[in-house]
C-alpha positions in Angstrom: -57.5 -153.4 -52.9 -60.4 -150.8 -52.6 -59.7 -147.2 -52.6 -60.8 -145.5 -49.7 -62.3 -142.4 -51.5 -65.5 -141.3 -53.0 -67.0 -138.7 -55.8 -69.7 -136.9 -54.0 -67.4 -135.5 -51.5 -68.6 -132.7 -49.1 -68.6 -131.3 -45.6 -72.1 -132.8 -44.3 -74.3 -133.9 -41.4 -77.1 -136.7 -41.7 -79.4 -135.8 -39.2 -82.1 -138.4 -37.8 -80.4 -141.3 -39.1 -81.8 -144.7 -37.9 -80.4 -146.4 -34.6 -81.8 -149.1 -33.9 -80.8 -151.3 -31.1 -79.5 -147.8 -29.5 -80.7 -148.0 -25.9 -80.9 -144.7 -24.3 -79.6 -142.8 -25.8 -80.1 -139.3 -25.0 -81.2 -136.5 -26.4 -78.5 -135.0 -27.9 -77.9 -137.5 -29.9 -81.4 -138.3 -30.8 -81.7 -134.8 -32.2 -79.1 -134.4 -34.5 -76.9 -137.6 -35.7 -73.6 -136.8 -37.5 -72.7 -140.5 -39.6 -70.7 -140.5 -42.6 -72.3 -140.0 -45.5 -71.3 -142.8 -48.1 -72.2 -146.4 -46.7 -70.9 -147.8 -49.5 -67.3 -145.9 -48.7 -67.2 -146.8 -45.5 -68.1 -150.6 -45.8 -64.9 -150.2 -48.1 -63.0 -148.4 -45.3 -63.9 -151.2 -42.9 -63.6 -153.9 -45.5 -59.3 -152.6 -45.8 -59.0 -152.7 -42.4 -60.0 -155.9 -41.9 -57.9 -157.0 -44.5 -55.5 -155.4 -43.0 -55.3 -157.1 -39.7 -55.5 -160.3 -41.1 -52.4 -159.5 -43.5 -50.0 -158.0 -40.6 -51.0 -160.7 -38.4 -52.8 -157.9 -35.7 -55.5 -160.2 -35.2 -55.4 -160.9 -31.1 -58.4 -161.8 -29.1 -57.3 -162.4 -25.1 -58.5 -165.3 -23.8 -59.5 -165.0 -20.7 -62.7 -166.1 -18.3 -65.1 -162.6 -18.6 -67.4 -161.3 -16.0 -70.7 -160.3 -16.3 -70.3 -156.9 -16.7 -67.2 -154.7 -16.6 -66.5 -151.1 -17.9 -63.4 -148.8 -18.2 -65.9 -146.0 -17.4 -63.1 -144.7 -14.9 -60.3 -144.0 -17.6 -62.4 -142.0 -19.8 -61.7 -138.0 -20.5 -64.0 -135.8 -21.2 -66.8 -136.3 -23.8 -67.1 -134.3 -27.3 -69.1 -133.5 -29.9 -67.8 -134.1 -33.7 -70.3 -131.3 -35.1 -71.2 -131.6 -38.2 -68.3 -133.5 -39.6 -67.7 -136.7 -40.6 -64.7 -137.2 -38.2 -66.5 -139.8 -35.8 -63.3 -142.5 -36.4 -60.7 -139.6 -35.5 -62.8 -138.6 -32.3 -63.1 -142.5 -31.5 -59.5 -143.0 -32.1 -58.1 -140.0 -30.0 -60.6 -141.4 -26.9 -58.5 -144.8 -27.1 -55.5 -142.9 -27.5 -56.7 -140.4 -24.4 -57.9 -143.4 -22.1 -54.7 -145.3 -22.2 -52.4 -142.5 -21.5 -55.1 -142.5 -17.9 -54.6 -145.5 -17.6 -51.1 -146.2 -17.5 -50.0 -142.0 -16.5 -52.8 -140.7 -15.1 -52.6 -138.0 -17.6 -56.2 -136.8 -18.3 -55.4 -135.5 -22.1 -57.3 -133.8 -24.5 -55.9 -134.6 -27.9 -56.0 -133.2 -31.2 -58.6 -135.0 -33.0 -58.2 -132.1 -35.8 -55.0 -133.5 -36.5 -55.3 -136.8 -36.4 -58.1 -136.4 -38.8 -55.4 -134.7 -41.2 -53.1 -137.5 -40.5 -55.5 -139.7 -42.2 -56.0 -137.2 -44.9 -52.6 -135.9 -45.7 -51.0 -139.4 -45.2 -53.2 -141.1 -47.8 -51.2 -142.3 -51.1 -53.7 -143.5 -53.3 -52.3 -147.1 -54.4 -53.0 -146.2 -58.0 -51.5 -143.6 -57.8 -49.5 -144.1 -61.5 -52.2 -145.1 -63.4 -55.2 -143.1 -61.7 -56.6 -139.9 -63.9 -57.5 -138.5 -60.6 -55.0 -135.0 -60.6 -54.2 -135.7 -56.7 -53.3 -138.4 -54.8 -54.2 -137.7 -51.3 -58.0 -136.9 -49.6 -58.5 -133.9 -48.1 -59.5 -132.8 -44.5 -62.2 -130.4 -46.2 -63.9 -133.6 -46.9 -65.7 -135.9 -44.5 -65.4 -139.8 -44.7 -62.6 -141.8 -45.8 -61.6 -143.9 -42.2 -61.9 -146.3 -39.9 -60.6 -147.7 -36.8 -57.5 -148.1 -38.7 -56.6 -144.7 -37.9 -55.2 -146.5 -34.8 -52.6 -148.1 -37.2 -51.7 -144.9 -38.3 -51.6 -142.9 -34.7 -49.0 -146.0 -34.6 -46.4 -144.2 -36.8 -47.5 -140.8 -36.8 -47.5 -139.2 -33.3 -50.5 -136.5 -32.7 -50.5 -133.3 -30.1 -52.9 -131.9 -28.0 -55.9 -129.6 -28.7 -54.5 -126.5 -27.8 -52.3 -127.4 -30.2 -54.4 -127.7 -33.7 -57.8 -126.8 -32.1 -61.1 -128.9 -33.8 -63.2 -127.1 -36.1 -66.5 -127.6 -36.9 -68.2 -127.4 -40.6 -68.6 -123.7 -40.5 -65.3 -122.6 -39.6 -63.9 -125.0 -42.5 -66.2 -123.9 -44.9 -64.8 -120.1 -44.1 -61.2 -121.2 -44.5 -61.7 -122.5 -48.0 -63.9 -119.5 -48.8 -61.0 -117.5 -47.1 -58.2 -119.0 -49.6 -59.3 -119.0 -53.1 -56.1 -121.2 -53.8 -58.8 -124.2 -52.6 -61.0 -123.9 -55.2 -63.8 -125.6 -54.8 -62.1 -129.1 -53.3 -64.9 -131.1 -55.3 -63.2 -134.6 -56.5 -61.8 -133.1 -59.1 -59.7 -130.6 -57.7 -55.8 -130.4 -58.2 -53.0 -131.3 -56.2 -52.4 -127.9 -55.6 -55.7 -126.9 -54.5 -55.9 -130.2 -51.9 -52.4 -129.1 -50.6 -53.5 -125.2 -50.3 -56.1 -126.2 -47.8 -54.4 -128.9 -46.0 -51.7 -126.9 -45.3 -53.0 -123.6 -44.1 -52.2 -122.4 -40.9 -55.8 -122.0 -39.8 -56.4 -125.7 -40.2 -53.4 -127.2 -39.1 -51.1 -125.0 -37.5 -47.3 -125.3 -38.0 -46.6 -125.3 -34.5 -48.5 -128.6 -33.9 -46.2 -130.3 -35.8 -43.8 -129.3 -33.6 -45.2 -130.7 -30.8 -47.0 -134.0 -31.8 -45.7 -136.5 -29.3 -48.3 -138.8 -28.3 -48.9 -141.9 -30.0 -49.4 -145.7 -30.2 -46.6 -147.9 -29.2 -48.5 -151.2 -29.1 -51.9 -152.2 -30.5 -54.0 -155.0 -31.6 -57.0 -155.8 -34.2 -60.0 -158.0 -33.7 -61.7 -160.0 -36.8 -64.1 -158.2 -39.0 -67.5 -158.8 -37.4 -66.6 -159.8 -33.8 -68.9 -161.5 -31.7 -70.1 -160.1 -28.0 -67.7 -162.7 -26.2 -64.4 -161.2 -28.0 -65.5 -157.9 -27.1 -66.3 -158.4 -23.9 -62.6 -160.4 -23.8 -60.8 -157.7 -25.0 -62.8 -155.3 -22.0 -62.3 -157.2 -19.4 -58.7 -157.6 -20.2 -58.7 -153.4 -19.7 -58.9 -151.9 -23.7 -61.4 -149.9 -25.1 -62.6 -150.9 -28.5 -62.5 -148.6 -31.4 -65.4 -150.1 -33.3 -66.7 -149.3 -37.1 -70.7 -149.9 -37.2 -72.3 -149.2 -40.4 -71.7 -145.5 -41.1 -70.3 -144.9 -37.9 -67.1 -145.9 -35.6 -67.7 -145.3 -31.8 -65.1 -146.3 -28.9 -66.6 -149.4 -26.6 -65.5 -148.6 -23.1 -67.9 -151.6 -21.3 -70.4 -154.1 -21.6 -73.3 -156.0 -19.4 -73.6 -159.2 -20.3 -76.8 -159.6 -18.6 -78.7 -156.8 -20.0 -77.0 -157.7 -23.2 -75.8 -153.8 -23.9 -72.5 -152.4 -24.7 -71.8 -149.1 -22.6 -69.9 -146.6 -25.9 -68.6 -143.3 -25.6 -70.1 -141.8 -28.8 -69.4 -138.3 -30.0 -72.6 -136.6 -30.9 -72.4 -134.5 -27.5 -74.6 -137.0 -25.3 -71.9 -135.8 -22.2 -72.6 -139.5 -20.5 -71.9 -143.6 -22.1 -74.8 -144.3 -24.4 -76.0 -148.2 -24.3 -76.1 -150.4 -27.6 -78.0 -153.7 -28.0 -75.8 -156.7 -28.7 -78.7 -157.5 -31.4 -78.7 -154.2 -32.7 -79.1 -154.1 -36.8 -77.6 -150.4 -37.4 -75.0 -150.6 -34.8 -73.7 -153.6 -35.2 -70.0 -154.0 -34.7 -68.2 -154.7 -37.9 -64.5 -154.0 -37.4 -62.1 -153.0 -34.0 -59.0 -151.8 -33.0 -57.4 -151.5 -29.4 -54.6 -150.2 -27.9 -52.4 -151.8 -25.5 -49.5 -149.6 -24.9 -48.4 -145.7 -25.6 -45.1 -143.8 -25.8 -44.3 -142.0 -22.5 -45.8 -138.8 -22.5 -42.5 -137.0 -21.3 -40.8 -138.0 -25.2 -39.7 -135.6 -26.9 -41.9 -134.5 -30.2 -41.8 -136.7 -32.9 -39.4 -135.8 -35.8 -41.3 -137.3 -38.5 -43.9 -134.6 -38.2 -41.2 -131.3 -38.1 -41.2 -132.3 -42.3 -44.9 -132.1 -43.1 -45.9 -129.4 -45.5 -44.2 -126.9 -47.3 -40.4 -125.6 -47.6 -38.7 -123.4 -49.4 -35.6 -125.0 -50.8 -32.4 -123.4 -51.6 -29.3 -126.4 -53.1 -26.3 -124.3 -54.5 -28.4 -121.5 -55.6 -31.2 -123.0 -57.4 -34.5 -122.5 -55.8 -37.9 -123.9 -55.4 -40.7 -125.6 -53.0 -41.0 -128.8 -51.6 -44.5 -129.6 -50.3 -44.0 -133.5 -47.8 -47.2 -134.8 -47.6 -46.1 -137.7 -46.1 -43.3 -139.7 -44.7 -44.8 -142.9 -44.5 -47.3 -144.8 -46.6 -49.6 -146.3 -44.7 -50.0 -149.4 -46.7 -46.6 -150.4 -47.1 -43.6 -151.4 -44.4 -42.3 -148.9 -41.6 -39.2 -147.2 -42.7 -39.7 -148.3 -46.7 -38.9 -144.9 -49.4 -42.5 -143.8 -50.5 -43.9 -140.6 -52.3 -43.4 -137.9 -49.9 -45.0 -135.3 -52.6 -43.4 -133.0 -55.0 -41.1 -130.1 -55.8 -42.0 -127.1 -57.6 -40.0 -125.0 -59.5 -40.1 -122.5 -62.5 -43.8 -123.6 -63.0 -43.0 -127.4 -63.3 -43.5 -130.4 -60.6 -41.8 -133.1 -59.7 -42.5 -136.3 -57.8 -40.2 -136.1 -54.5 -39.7 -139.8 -53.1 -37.7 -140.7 -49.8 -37.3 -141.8 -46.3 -36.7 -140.5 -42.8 -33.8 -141.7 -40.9 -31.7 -140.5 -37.9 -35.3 -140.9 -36.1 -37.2 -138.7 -38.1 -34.6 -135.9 -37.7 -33.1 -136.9 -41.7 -35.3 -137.1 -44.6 -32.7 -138.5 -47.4 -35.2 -137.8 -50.9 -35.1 -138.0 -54.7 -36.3 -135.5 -57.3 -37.4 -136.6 -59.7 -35.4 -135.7 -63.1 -38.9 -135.8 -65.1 -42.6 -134.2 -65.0 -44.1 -137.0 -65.6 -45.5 -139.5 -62.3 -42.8 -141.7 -60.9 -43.1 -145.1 -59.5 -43.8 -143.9 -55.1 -40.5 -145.4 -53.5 -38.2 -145.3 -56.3 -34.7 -143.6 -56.1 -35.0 -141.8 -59.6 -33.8 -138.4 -60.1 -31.2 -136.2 -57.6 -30.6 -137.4 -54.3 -30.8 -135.3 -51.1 -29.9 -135.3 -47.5 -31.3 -132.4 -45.1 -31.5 -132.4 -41.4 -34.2 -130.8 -39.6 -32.9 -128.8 -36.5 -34.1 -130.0 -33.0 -33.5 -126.3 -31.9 -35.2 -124.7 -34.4 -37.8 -126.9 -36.3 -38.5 -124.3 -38.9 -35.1 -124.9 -40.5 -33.4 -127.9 -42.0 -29.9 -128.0 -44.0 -28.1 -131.0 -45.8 -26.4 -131.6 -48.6 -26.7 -133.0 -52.3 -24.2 -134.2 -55.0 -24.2 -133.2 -58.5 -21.9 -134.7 -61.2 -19.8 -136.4 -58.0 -19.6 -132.8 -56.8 -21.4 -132.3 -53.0 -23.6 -129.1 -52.9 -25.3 -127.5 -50.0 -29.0 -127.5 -49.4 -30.6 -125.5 -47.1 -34.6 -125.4 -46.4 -36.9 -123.1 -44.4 -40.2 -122.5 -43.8 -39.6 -118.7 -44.1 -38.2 -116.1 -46.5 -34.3 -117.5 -47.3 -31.0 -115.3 -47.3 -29.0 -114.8 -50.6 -29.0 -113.4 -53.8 -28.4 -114.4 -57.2 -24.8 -115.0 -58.5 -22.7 -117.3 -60.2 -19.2 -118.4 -59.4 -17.0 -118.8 -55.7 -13.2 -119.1 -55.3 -11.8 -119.6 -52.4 -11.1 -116.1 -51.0 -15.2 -115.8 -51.1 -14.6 -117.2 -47.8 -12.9 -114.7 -46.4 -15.6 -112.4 -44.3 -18.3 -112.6 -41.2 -21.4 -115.4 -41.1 -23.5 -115.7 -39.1 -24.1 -119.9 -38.4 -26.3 -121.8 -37.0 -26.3 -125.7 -37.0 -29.4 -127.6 -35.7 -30.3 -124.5 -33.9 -26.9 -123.5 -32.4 -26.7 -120.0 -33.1 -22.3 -118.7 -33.7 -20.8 -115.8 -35.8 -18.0 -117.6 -38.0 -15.0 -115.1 -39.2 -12.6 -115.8 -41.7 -9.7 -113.6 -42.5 -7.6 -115.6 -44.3 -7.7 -119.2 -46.2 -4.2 -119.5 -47.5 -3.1 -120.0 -44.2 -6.6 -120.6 -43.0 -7.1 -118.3 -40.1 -11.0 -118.3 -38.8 -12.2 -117.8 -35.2 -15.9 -119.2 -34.1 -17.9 -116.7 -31.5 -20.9 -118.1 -29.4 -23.9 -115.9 -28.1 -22.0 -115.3 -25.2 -18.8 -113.7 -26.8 -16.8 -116.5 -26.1 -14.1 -116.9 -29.3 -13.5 -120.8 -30.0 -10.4 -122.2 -32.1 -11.1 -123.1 -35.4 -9.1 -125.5 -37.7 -9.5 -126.6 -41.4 -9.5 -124.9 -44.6 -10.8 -124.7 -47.9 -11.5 -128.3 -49.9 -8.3 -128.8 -52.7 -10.3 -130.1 -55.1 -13.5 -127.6 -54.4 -13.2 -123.9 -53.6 -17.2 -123.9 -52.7 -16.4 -126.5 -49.6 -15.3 -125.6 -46.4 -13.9 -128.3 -44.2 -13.7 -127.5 -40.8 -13.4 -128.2 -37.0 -14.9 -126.3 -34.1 -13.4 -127.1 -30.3 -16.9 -126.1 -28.4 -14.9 -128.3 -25.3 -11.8 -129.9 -23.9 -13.0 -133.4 -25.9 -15.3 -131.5 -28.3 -13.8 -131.1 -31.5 -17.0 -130.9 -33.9 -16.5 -130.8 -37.6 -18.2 -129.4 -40.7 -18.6 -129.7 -44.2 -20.2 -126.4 -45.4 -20.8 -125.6 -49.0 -21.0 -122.1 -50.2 -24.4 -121.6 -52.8 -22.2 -120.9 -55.9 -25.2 -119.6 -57.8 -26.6 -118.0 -54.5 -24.0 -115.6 -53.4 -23.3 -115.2 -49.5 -25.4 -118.7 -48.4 -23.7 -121.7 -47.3 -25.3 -125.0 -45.6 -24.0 -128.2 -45.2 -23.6 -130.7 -42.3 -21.9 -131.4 -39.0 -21.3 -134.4 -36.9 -22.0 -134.9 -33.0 -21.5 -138.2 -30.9 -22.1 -140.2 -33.8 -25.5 -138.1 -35.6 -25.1 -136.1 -38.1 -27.2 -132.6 -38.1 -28.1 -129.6 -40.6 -25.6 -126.4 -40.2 -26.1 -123.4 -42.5 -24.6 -119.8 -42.6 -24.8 -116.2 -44.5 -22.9 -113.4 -45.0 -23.2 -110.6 -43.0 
């Protein structure tokens, strides 16, 4: 299977390109033309999503007697202008996305096409990965290219936010943030892992916050055959889908056709403001490749999970600590819901392949790192195994728990500064003392005064003291096993580990009508 990637890769705007068959056009667009750069690239791009379609059976053409004419002029939002990127198939793909939430919720929404873009970036695995000489195995949003209209498939899994969100930016403002952050380099194709990841995961390009509220996304969508014909068009139309369509160097969103004139009626990003008309028997835009989506998830779901994980974390288990940079929770190429390469983990100047799944919905990421420097096989379950739970109160934490030698240890990740200090060592009277706890975002002051009996009271915010039962594991002084009545019928328990090489830390899990969530607590 063709990589989608390319050498020559640059921020970049081909002005004047040719057009024929494009009927009126307007003169935005006829003075300044922003197509991707590499034909040869894209033909690949659109050559793997046709394949794709064919291999997950997405293939569906509606059969149905057509009209004349017919356009979905009347559930489009408003129209954009890519700049001078090479983000036509995000700005495409987010007016499907935008025109189906009108459709079936009236919602006029203004999606992040930034985002979606990095999706598509971000989420790549290269499928040689193991045997590539390339030193990273994702693209980068620095560089234009590199889609189709299968980023459809992809706003499929991954769920995207609004504008306001992770605002566009053009070239210029792009250009500035790499200049900005001389951790980027130079991002030409041979740039390091390190140097992809320090742009991709600034807060200037894609900020933190977005990922906490990416909830729209594809629930249902469909494919048409590489190089469909007018009549399959106009059938999927008339049935009431826009098509995200690839033409050579370009992918544009078909909102209507006229059968008689023989035009289709596209909403193009090159900042025309109105529908542009193409020629059925048009060379350079002909239709090579589409995408259409039939259904999206209700606009009052909460945010998607799967995104809280993206990008970087600092990682405390039992005391040792490092990064972990998620790329990824899905590869793209490869089943929903199957262990891939998320990315790596750094520590003391080494890095190490991280491979896992979510679960739980997004809200558990169960990973492996990997007990070597060398690449690993994306998917396999080599190396230590993790659990951490991202908190639904607080998406900027996560806590779990790991096993080392049959012993469980706690974990506990943040995408700020973490508590503790270097130590080595806990017996069980460590426990005595005051911690202040939280578990997935449930803020409590824990104090122990005694473990032999076990004597420990629970505060809320509020002041209110809750009964606490349990003690101190038998066979573990670092493990605290307790439960927590926050009600009458509520008797929540915990497994919290104490960092025995991270003095005054402890994370670890909890249970709550049947889900099990992050908790984690310091001394204070």
């Amino acid at each position: 299977m063709a990589v989608n990637r390319r050498n020559a890769l640059r921020l970049g705007v081909v002005a004047g390109a040719a057009a024929t068959g494009l009927v009126n056009s307007g003169a935005a667009a006829v003075a300044q033309r922003h197509v991707l750069l590499d034909a040869a690239e894209h033909k690949l791009a659109v050559d793997r999503a046709n394949t794709a379609a064919e291999l997950n059976n997405l293939v569906q053409v509606p059969e149905l007697a057509t009209p004349d004419t017919h356009t979905l002029a009347h559930n489009q939002t408003s129209f954009k202008n890519q700049g001078g990127r090479g983000t036509c198939y995000a700005f495409a793909a987010c007016a499907a996305v935008e025109a189906a939430y009108k459709r079936k919720y009236g919602l006029e929404l203004d999606l992040s096409e930034q985002f979606a873009f990095h999706v598509n970036k971000a989420g790549e695995l290269y499928p040689d990965y193991m045997t590539t000489p390339v030193r990273h195995e994702n693209n980068s949003s620095y560089w234009g290219d590199q889609g189709s209209c299968d980023l459809i498939d992809k706003l499929a899994r991954a769920a995207i936010p609004t504008e306001s969100w992770a605002p566009y930016l053009d070239s210029g403002p792009m250009e500035s943030l790499r200049l900005a952050n001389p951790a980027c380099g130079a991002l030409t194709w041979e740039a390091t892992q390190e140097e992809v990841d320090a742009f991709e995961f600034l807060e200037g390009h894609v900020p933190l916050r977005s990922r906490h509220n990416a909830k729209y996304r594809v629930t249902k969508f469909a494919a048409l055959p590489g190089n469909p014909t007018p009549s399959q068009i106009e059938a999927v139309i008339a049935s009431g889908y826009e098509v995200v369509a690839d033409i050579p160097r370009h992918c544009i969103l078909v909102v209507g056709y006229d059968r008689t004139k023989r035009v289709y009626y596209v909403k193009n990003s090159w900042g025309e403001g109105r529908l542009i008309e193409v020629s059925y028997d048009s060379t350079d835009w002909r239709l090579l490749s589409g995408r259409y989506v039939i259904d999206v998830e209700n606009p009052n779901a909460a945010p998607q999970m799967d995104a809280f994980w993206v990008g970087r974390w600092l990682m405390d288990h039992d005391g040792w600590r490092g990064e972990l940079v998620i790329r990824r929770t899905t590869d793209y190429r490869s089943g929903q819901g199957q262990p891939t390469k998320l990315g790596n983990y750094y520590r003391d100047g080494q890095r190490y392949d991280v491979n896992g799944v979510t679960a739980q919905n997004g809200q558990a990421l169960n990973f492996w790192i990997a007990d070597t420097t060398a690449r690993v096989q994306p998917g396999a379950k080599r190396g230590q195994e993790f659990w951490a739970y991202a908190y639904g109160g607080d998406p900027s934490q996560a806590a779990g728990l790991t096993t080392w030698s049959g012993i469980p240890f706690g974990v506990s990740l943040s995408r700020s500064a973490l508590p503790g200090r270097p130590t080595q060592g806990f017996t069980a009277n460590d426990w005595i003392g005051t911690w202040a706890m939280n578990h997935d975002g449930w803020p409590g002051t824990l104090r122990i005064t005694s473990v032999q009996p076990f004597v420990a009271t629970y505060t809320r915010p509020s002041g209110e003291n809750l009964q606490v039962s349990g003690g101190v594991d038998g066979a573990h002084s670092h493990v605290l096993r307790v439960r927590i009545r926050f009600s009458g019928d509520n008797l929540q328990p915990f497994q919290l580990h104490a960092h025995t090489f991270g003095k005054d830390v402890f994370s670890g899990t909890t249970q709550w009508a049947g889900l099990t969530f992050g908790a984690k607590g310091r001394r204070v």
